[in-house]
C-alpha positions in Angstrom: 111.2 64.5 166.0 112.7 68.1 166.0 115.1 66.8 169.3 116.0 63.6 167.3 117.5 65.2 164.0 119.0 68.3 166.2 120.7 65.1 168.3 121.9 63.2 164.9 123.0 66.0 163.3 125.1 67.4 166.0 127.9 66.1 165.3 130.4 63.6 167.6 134.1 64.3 169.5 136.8 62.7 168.1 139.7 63.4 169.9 138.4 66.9 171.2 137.7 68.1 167.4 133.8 68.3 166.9 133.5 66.3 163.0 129.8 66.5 161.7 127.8 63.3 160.9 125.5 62.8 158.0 124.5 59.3 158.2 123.2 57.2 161.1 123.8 57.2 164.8 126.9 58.0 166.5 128.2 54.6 167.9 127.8 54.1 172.0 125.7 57.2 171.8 122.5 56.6 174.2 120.2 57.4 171.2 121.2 54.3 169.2 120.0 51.8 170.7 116.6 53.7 171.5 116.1 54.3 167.9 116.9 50.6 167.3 114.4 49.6 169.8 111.7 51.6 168.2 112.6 50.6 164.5 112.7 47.6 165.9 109.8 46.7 167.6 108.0 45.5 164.5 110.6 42.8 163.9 110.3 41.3 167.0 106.4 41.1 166.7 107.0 39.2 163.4 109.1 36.8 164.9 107.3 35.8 167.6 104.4 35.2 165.1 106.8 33.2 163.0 106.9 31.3 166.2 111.1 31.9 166.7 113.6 31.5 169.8 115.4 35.6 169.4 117.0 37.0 171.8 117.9 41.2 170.8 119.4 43.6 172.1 119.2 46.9 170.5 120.3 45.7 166.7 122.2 43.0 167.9 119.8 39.9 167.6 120.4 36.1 167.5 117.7 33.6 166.1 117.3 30.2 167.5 116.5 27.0 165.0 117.2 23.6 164.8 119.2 22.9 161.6 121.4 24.6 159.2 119.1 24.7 156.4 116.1 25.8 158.7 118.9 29.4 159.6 119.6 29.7 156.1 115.5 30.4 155.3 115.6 32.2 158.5 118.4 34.5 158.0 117.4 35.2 153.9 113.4 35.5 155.0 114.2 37.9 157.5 116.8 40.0 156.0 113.8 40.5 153.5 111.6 41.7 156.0 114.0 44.0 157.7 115.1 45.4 153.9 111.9 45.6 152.4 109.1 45.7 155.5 111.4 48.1 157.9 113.4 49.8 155.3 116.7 49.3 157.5 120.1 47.8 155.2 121.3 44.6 156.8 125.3 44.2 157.3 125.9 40.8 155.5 129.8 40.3 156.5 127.9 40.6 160.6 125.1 38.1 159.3 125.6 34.4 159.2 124.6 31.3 160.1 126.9 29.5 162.6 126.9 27.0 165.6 126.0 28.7 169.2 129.8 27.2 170.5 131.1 29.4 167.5 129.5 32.5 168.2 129.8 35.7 170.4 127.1 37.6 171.8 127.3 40.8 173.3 130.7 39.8 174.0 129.6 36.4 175.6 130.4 32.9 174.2 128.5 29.9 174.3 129.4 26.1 175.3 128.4 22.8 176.1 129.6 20.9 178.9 131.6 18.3 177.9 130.8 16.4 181.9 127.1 16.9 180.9 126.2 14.4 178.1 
């Protein structure tokens, strides 16, 4: 724990000037997405005993269902659990509900075949 908060508190490099941090991770540090993996263990156990599709990577996660109404219970029951359970904040403008051909992932995008139906 001592190495952790002497890492976060270090400060980051911003154009050669050292500027101290007093909130979260640096961004593209290599202890981010460690940390994210730890804090976020526990969310992956509860949904695989929701029985969801999920696919995350550090805090970047996408949930699979099979209706808009089904993503909307999703997205408001989980945003509860992380919130309340994990005691992590949520970034509602990056959370929505939207079609896999309308979304980006990890910088990837998703389509269908049109020659495949």
């Amino acid at each position: 724990m001592s190495l952790i908060r002497k890492y976060l508190s270090a400060g980051v490099m911003e154009k050669g000037i050292v500027k101290a941090t007093y909130v979260g991770t640096p961004q593209g540090g290599n202890l981010s997405p460690l940390l994210s993996n730890i804090m976020l263990n526990e969310l992956d156990k509860e949904l695989e005993v929701r029985g969801l599709n999920f696919v995350r990577y550090a805090d970047d996660c996408i949930i699979l269902v099979k209706s808009e109404k089904a993503a909307n219970r999703v997205l408001t029951s989980i945003t509860k659990f992380i919130e309340k359970e994990l005691g992590l904040k949520v970034n509602a403008e990056k959370s929505k509900v939207t079609r896999p051909t309308d979304t980006k992932y990890l910088e990837f995008s998703f389509w269908k075949d049109k020659k495949e139906q």
